[in-house]
N, C-alpha and C positions, 0 to 999 in steps of 0.2 A: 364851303367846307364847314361841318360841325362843330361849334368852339369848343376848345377841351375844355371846358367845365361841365357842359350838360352830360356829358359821360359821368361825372360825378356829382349829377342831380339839378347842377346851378343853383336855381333860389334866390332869393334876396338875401340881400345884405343884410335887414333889419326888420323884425316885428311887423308884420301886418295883418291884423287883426282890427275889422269894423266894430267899432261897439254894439252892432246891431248884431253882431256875429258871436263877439263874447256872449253875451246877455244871452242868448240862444245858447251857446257851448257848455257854459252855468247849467242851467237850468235840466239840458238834456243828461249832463255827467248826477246831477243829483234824482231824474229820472231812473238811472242807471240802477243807483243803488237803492232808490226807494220802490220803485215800481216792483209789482211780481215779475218773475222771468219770463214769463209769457206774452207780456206787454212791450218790453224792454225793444223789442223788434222796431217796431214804427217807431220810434223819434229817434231812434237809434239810424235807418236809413234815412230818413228825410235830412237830418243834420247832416249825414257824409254827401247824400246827392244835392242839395241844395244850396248848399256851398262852396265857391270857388276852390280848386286843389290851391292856388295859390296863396287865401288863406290859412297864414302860416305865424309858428309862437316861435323867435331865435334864440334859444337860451346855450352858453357855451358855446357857439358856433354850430351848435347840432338844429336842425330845422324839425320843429314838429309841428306837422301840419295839422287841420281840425280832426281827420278822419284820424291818423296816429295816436291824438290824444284821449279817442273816445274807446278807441280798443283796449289802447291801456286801462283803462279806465273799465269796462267791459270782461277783461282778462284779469282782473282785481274782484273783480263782481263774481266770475267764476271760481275763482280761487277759493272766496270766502263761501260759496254753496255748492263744491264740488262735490262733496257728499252724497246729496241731493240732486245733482244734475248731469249724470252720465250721458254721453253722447251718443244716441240714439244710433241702433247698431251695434254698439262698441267701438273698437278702431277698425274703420271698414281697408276692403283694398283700396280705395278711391282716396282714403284718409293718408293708408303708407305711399302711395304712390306721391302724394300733393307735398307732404314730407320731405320723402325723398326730394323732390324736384327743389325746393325750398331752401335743403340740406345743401345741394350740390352747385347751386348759384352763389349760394353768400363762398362756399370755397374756391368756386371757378373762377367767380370774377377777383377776389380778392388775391391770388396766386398770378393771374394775368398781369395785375398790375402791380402788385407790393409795392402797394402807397397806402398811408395812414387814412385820405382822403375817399382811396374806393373802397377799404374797409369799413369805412363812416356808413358810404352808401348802401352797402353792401346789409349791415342790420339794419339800417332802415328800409331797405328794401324786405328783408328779411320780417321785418315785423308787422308791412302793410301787406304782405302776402302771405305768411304763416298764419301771424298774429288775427286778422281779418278773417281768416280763412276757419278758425277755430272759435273764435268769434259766434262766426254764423251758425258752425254748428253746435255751439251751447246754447243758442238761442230759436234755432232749428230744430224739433225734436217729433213732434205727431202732425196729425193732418191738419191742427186747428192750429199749427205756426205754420206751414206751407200756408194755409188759407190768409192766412194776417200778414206776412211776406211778402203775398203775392198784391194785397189790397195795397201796402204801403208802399210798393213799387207800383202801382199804379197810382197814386195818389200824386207821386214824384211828376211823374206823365203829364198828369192832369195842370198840374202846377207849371211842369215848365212849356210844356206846347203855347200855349197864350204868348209866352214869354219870345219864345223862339217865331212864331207867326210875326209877334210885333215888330223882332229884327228885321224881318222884310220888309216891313214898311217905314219904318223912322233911321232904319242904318243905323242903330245904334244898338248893343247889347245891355240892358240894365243889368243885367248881375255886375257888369265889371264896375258899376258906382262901388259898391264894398271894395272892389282892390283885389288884386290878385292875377285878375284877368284884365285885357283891353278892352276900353269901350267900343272900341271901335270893329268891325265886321270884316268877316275874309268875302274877298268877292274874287269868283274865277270866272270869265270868258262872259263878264255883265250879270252874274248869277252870286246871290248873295247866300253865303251858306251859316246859314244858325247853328249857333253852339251852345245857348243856355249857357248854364252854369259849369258844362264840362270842358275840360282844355284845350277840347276841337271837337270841329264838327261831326267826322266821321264815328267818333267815339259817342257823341251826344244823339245822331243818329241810329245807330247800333243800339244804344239802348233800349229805342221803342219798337227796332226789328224783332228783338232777342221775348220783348214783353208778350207778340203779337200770341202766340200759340199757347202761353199759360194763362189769356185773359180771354182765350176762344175756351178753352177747357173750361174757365172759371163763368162762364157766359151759358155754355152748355151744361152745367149741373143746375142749371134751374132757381137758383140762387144769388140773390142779388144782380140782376139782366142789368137792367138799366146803368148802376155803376160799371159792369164788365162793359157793356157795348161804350159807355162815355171815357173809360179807360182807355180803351181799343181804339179809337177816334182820336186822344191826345196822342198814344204810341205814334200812328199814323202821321201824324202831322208833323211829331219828332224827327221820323224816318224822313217825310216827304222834305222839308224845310232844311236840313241838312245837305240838301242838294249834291251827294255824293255816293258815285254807286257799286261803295262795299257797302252800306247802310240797305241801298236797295234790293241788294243781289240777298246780305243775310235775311231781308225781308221776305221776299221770293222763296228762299232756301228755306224757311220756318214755314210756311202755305204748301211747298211743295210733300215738304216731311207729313206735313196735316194729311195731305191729297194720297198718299200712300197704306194710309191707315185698313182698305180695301184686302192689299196684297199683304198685312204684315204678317200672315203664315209663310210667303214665301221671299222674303225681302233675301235671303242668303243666295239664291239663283240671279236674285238681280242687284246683287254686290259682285258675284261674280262675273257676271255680263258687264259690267261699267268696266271693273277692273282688266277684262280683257278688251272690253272697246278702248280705253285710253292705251294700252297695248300698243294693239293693232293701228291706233291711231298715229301712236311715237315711230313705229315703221313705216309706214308710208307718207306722212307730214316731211319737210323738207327743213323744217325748223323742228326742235323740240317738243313735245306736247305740251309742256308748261306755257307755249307760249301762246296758248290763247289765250293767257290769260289778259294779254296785249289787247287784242280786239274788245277786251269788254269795258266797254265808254254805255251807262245806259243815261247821262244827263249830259254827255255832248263836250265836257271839261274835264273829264278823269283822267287817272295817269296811269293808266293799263301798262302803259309801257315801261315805265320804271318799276311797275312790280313786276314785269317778267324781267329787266335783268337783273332788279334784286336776286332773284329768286334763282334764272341764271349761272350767276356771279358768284352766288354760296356754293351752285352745284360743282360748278370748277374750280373752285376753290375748297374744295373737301379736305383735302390731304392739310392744308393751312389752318381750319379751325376745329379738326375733327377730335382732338385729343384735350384739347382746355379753350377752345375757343381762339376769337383771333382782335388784337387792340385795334393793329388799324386796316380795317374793314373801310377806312373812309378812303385811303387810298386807290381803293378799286375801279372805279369811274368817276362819272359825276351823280352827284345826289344819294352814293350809298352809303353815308350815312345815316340817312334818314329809314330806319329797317321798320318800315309799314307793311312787315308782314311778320306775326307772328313767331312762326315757323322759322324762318331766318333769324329774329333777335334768340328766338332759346338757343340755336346752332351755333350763332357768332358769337354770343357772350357768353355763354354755358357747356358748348363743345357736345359731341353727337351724344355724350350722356342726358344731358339737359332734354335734348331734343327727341329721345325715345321715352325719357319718363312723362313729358309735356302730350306725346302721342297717346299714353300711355293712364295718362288719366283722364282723356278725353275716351278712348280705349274701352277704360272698366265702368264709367259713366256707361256707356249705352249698353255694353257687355249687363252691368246689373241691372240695368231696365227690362233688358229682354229675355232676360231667364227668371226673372219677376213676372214678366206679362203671359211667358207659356204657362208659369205655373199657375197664376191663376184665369187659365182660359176658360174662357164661359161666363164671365162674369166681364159682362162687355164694358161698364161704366168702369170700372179697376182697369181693363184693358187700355181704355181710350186715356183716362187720368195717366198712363205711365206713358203712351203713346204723343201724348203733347209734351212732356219733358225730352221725350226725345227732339220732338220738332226746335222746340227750344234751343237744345242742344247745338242741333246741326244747325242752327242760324248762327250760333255762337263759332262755327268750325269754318262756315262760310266768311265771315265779316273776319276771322283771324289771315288770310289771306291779304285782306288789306289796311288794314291796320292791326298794331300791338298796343292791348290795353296797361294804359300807365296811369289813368285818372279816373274818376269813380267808376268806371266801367268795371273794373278787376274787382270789386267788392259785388258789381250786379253776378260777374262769371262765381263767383266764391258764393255768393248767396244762392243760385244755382247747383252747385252741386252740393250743398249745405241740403237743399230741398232734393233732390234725388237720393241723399243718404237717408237722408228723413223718411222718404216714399217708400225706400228699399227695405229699411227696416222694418218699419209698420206691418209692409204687404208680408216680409216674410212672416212676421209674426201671427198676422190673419189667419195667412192659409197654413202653418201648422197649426193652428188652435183647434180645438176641438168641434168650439163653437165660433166660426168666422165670422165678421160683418156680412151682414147681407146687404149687399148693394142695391141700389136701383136697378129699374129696365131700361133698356137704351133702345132708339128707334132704327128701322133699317137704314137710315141716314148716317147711324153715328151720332145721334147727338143724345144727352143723358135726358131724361126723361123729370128723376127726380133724384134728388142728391141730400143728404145732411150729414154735416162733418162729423165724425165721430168724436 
């Protein structure tokens, strides 16, 4: 059963901060406000992904961890250049949507429970996912902070793959020497799963699924290869070495989205054919259709099967969380408290408002991609560029099935759609200009031929 503290964050008791970690926090926070905006990206992500979530500062009993303190810190830095630093777009749909979702969790959960304790959690929750999320995009704005975004998440890669490979062989995780995390390794059915620096495997995994399809874009503009394919290689070895397969399946799900790029004049006839295959399938299946999701084991120790009565267990149980959510969700079977599905935690602790806005900005993500991409069609490297944030996307849609991001992962999803608002803007602004960038030629393969950032 789930102790009731982690419902309201758990954490330590006291200050855990390596001096290796401060000295780095220093340094990145005065980054902050000295560097130009346009820099402020890279050590801005390397400090939140390189450091354990469990690296934490305990002042008043309130817990702020590294990532929390840099946003403040970040959201101080925009205050003082807000003048100067409009958020590219303006307030897009994707921005009210993220809001709202943002808005209606700190009041759901705080009403489920009226306790001083889940309202704690509740802005802090509020602040690593608003806060974060706004973040990104004041620091997110033209094609040349996607570009730098996208290097500094690959750099993360680059850094932690070593790290995560080494866990296989010495059974041990060096990041947990700083604190925060265990030294020590999950291993299922004789299979050791790496975590790096992130609070689990599948999350640490996921990361280099979600990388694979903006560092094949960033590989095919012609520009910088050798760093994109040695990026592409850490992702890979992220994914692989986490031994877990929603990491896989989002990996798969990003290649797949790539491999579609052929039909994307007609992807709407073949949404509608899936949607009626799943159909047709929930009638004739003798079980539910969700419940393939049971069957899916691609490393031989997955728990397919507790994400199908997860997943289940919410649907019959609609009428109990549909309205504000529901607290004890743990009472349902065995293990459902553990909601390693996305989709499920917005439901059960956010109520089905939660969980259509969560759709819903996942929704106007690809919805702005693709009325970007008609409009500027012909112009095939602009096509392909907006055609990999989707693939990205849907890796992100894939790997939310089985797990929900709580640890640096939810900054990599925020910095993601941070760079699709960015893409959306820019593009729209190209193609009403008078005079549009002219892009590159791209080969009948798909791939960009030549590229420089604007």
């Amino acid at each position: 059963m789930e102790p009731d503290n982690l419902r309201f964050g758990g954490g330590a008791t006291d200050t855990i901060l390596h001096p290796l970690v401060a000295a780095a926090l220093a340094l990145v926070i005065i980054l902050i406000f000295c560097l130009p905006r346009k820099h402020i990206i890279v050590p801005l992500l390397l400090m939140i992904f390189l450091t354990p979530r469990g690296q934490v500062l305990l002042l008043g009993g309130v817990h702020f961890t590294v990532a929390r303190i840099l946003i403040l810190m970040a959201l101080a830095r925009w205050a003082i250049s807000a003048k100067s630093a409009p958020l590219a777009g303006g307030f897009t749909p994707i921005d009210r949507a993220f809001t709202l979702l943002a808005v209606t969790y700190l009041i759901v959960f705080s009403l489920q429970w009226m306790q001083s304790q889940a309202f704690i959690k509740s802005l802090g929750d509020f602040l690593d996912t608003l806060g974060g999320y706004f973040v990104m995009r004041f620091l997110i704005r033209d094609r040349e902070d996607i570009v730098r975004a996208i290097k500094a998440l690959a750099i993360v890669a680059i850094i932690m793959a070593p790290f995560m490979y080494l866990e296989q062989k010495i059974q041990r995780d060096l990041f947990g020497l700083l604190g925060g995390i265990p030294e020590g390794v999950s291993v299922r059915d004789g299979q050791i799963r790496s975590r790096g620096a992130f609070a689990v495997y599948i999350t640490a995994g996921a990361f280099g699924a979600f990388l694979i399809p903006l560092l094949i874009w960033f590989w095919t503009s012609g520009k910088s290869k050798l760093f994109a394919a040695v990026g592409a290689a850490a992702a890979t070895i992220m994914t692989y070495t986490s031994h877990s397969s929603t990491p896989l399946l989002a990996f798969v799900g990003g290649l797949v989205g790539l491999g579609f790029w052929p039909l994307r004049g007609r992807m709407r006839a073949f949404r509608w054919a899936m949607a009626l295959t799943l159909i047709t399938l929930h009638l004739v299946m003798k079980a539910p259709v969700w419940a393939l999701i049971a069957r899916v084991d691609l490393t031989g120790s997955s728990s397919g099967y507790q994400r199908f009565m997860l997943m289940d267990t919410c649907i019959r149980h609609f009428w109990d969380w549909w309205l504000i959510g529901v607290k004890d969700y743990n009472s349902w079977g065995f293990d459902m408290w553990d909601l390693s599905n996305q989709y499920v935690a917005e439901a059960l602790t956010g109520g089905l408002i939660s969980l259509v806005l969560f759709i819903l900005v996942i929704s106007r993500g690809f919805g702005q991609l693709g009325i970007l991409r008609k409009k500027v069609a012909g112009d095939r490297a602009h096509e392909w560029f907006l055609w990999c944030l989707c693939a990205s996307l849907l890796s992100n849609v894939v790997a939310y099935f089985g797990i929900g991001y709580f640890d640096q992962m939810q900054f990599a999803w925020q910095a993601l759609l941070a760079i699709i608002c960015a893409a959306v803007a820019e593009g729209t602004s190209a193609h009403l200009s008078t005079a549009p960038e002219v892009l590159p030629p791209i080969s009948e393969s798909g791939a960009v031929l030549h590229w420089q950032a604007s």
